[in-house]
N, C-alpha and C positions, 0 to 999 in steps of 0.2 A: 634568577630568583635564588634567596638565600634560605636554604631549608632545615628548621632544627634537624638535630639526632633525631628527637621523636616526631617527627613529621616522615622521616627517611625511613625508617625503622617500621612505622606500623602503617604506612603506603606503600613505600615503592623495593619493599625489601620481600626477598624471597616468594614473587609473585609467579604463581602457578600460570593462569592465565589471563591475559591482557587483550581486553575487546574493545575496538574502536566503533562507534556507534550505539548510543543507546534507544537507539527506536524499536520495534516490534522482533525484529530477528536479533539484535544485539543481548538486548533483555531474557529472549525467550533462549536465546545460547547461555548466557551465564546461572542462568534458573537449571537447565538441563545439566549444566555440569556441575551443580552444587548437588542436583538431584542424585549422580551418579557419585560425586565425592564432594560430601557435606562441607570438609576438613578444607578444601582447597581455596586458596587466596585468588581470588576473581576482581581484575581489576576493571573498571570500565571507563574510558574516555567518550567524553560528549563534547562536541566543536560549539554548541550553543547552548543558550539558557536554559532551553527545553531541546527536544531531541528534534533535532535542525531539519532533517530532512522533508518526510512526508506521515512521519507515523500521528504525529498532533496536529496535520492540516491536512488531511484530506478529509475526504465527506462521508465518509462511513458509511461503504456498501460493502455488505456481507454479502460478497455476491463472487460468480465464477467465470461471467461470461453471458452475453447477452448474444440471442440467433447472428444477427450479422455478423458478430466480432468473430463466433466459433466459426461461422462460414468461410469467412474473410482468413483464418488461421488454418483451416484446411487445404485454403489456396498456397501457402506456401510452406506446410507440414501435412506429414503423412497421417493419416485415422487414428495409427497407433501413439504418435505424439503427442495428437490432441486431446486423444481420453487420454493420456498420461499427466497432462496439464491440469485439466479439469479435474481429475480426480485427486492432483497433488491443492489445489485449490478446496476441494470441501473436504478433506483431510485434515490443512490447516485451517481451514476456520471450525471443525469439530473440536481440535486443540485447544483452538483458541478458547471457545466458552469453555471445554471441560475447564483452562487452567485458571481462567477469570469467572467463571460464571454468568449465569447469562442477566441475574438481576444485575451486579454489577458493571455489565455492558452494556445494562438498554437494550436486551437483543429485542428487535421484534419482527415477527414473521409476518411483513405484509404483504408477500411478495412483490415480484417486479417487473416494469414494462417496458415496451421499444416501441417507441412514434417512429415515422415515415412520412414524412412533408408529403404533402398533398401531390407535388409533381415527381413526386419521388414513383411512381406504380411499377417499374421496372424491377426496381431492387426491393421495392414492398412482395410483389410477386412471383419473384425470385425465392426470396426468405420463404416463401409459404408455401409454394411447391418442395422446399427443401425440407421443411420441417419434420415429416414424419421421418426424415432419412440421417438427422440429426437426435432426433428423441430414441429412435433404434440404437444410435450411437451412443450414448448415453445408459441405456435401459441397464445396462451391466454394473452401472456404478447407482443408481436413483431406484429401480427397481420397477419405472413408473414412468409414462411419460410425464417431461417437463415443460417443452412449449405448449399453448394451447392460443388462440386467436380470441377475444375480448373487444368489445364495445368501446367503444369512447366515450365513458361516460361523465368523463372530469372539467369537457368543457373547452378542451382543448380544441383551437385553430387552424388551420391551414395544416394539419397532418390527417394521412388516411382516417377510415372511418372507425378501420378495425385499428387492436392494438397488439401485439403478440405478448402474449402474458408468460412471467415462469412463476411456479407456483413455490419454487422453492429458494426465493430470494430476499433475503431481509436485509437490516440494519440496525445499527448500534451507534452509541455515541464515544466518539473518539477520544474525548476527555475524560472520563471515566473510565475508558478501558489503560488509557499510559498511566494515570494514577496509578490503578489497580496495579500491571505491571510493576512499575516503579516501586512502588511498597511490597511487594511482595519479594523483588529482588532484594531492599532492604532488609526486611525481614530474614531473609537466607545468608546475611552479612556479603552479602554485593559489596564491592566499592565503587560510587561512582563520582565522577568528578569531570564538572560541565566547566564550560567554555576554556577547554584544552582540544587542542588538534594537534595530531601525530603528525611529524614534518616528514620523518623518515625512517625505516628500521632496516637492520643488517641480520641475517639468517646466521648466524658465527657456529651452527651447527648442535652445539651443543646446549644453546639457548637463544633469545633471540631483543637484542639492541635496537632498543626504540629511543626516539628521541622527541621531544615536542618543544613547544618555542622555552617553554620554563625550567625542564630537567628531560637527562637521560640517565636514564636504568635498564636492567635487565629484567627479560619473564620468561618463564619457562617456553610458552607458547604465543603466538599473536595470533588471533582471530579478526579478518576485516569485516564488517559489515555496513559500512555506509551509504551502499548502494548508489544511491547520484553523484555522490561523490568519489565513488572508487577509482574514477581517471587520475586523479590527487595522486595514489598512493600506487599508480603504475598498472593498475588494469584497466585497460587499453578496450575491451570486448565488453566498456557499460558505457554509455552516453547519458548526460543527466539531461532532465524533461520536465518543462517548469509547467504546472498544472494552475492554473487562476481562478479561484472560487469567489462568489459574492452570498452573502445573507440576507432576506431582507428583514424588517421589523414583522412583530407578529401581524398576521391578518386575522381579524376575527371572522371568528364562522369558516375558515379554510377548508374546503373540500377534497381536500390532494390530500392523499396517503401512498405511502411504498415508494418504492425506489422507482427511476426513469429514464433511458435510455435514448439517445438520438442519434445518428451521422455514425452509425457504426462504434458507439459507446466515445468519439468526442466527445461530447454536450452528456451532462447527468445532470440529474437534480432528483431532490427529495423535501418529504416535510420530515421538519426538525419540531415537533411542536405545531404552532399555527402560524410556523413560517416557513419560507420556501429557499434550501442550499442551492445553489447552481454552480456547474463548474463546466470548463474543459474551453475549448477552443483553440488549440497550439496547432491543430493540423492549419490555420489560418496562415501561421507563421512557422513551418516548423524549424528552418534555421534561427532564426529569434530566441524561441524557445526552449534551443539545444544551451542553456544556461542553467547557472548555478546562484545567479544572482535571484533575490528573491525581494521584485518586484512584481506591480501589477500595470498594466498598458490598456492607454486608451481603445487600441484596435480590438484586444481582444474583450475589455469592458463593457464598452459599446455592444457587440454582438451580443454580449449575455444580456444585456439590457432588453435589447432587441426581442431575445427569444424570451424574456419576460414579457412584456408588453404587449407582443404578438400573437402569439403561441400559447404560452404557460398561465396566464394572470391576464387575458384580452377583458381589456370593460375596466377591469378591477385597479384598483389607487392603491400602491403600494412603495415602498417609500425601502430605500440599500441601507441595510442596517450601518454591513461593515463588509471589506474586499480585503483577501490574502492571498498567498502562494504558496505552492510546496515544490519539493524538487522530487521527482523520481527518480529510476536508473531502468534503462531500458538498449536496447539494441540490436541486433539484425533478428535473433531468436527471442522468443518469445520463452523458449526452455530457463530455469532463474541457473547461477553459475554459483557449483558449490564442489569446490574444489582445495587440493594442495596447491599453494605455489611454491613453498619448498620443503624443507623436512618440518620446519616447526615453525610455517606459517598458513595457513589457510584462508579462505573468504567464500561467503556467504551474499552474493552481487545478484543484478539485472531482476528485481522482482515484478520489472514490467508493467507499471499500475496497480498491480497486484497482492501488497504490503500486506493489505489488511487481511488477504483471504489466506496465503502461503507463508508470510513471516514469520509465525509459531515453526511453521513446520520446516524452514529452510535454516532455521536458527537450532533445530534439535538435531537438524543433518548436518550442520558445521559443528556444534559440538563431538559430534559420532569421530569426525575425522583426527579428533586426539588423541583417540582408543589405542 
């Protein structure tokens, strides 16, 4: 591409720092370093129209972790890991509303549940024997216990009778909160500039050579944040994880409120309004879903279907608004990776599902590493 002078001059010249990724940590990185130095040229590249990954399509749970999941993440990390998690988890979603607000985001506290199929009474009973010993583990960061055991009183199917409730779990609307983001980094004189992806960059030491399919230039610094994507750009330790969501049309009269948990946090769903989000199902297929492509599959549709009609909505006529995808980054640790890779490159990867609750706060610890 053939670029005026003044297209060179007031883009690609003399950039302090150049963030690839404009989703939730990308954003919340170049807001932190404008915060830190107003004056600095913040460039940001976006590979799609919107910000591709997962930050504009997932389901918006303000959440940190449901009893199975934390159970399931003790099995293969230590106590001290996983309040580490958890606690970097309501940290970043604290961030989050302080820097959006909560009218802004729709936040709303209705808290949140975890079904257990009916043949499930092993790992229902499991979880519930565990509980107090998991709410102890927690008490340091909440103040308070968090699981408590709850009725089924929504109507639901073929899962236990009880429901394990946490008291301190909400949700927000996704589209309102990248808005907000997105203008706000405007406002701070952000540059962002969508459907560009970074092919390749050279660390030259003293500044660092990127190159994308249209121009290369120089920036003082690169910051990577793309999370599902960062195998692209040579980090090896994220794996992207295609997440399937369906919507349906409104239901009138809907009785479901709060967030929902199933299979170990697979399966969520929430009401959006006096409609019902559902998502997840890649443990069905997990090689499948070790993808970047952002499609949706009959195999994994079906199921959702399934656990609507079954389970979620049994009796009730309800009709699929609309079905998408997101890509996540995730991989053997469940810890997000927030590192140098060399003098004056850094990345901010593997947020594990967990965009919405850690992004604010993984994107204020990759800007920290420019210091």
């Amino acid at each position: 591409m053939n670029f005026s002078f003044w297209e060179k001059e007031s883009w690609f010249s003399n950039i302090d720092y150049t963030i690839v990724g404009s989703g939730i940590t990308g954003l919340s990185c170049a807001l932190a370093l404008k915060e830190r130095s107003p004056s600095a040229r913040v460039l940001v590249f976006e590979r799609g129209m919107l910000p591709y990954g997962a930050s504009t399509r997932n389901a918006g749970f303000a959440c940190f972790g449901s009893l199975s999941e934390i159970l399931d993440d003790l099995e293969s990390h230590s106590e001290e890991e996983v309040l580490r998690l958890v606690e970097k988890r309501v940290k970043g979603l604290e961030l989050l509303r302080k820097n959006i607000g909560d009218q802004q985001l729709d936040f709303q506290l209705n808290g949140g549940y975890e079904l257990f199929p009916s043949e499930e009474n092993t790992l229902f009973e499991s979880c519930v024997s565990k509980m107090e010993k998991v709410n102890r583990l927690l008490k340091p960061i909440f103040k308070d216990e968090v699981f408590s055991l709850r009725k089924n009183n929504f109507g639901f199917q073929g899962v236990q009778d009880q429901l394990i409730y946490n008291r301190y779990e909400g949700q927000l609307d996704t589209g309102k909160m990248m808005t907000a983001l997105l203008q706000k980094a405007l406002e701070k004189g952000v540059k962002i500039l969508n459907q560009t992806t970074v092919k390749r960059f050279s660390d030259l030491g003293t500044s660092v050579e990127i190159e994308t399919e249209n121009i290369s230039f120089k920036s003082r610094q690169l910051l990577i944040a793309t999370n599902g994507f960062s195998a692209e750009l040579g980090i090896s330790e994220v794996k992207p994880a295609r997440a399937q969501v369906l919507i349906t049309k409104p239901i009138p009269g809907l009785p479901i409120k709060g967030t929902f948990h199933l299979d170990k946090g697979f399966y969520y769903f929430r009401n959006i309004n006096d409609r019902i989000l559902l998502g997840g199902g890649r443990n069905l297929d997990f090689s499948a879903e070790e993808t970047t492509e952002m499609l949706v599959t009959e195999k994994i549709q079906a199921k959702l279907e399934d656990l609507l009609k079954n389970t979620i909505l049994p009796g009730q006529n309800f009709e699929i608004d609309h079905r998408w995808s997101g890509i996540m980054g995730v991989g053997d640790k469940k810890e997000p990776i927030v590192k140098k890779i060399s003098k004056n490159v850094s990345c901010g990867v593997r947020l594990g599902g967990m965009g919405v609750a850690i992004g604010s706060l993984i994107g204020r610890e990759l800007a920290a590493l420019t210091e």
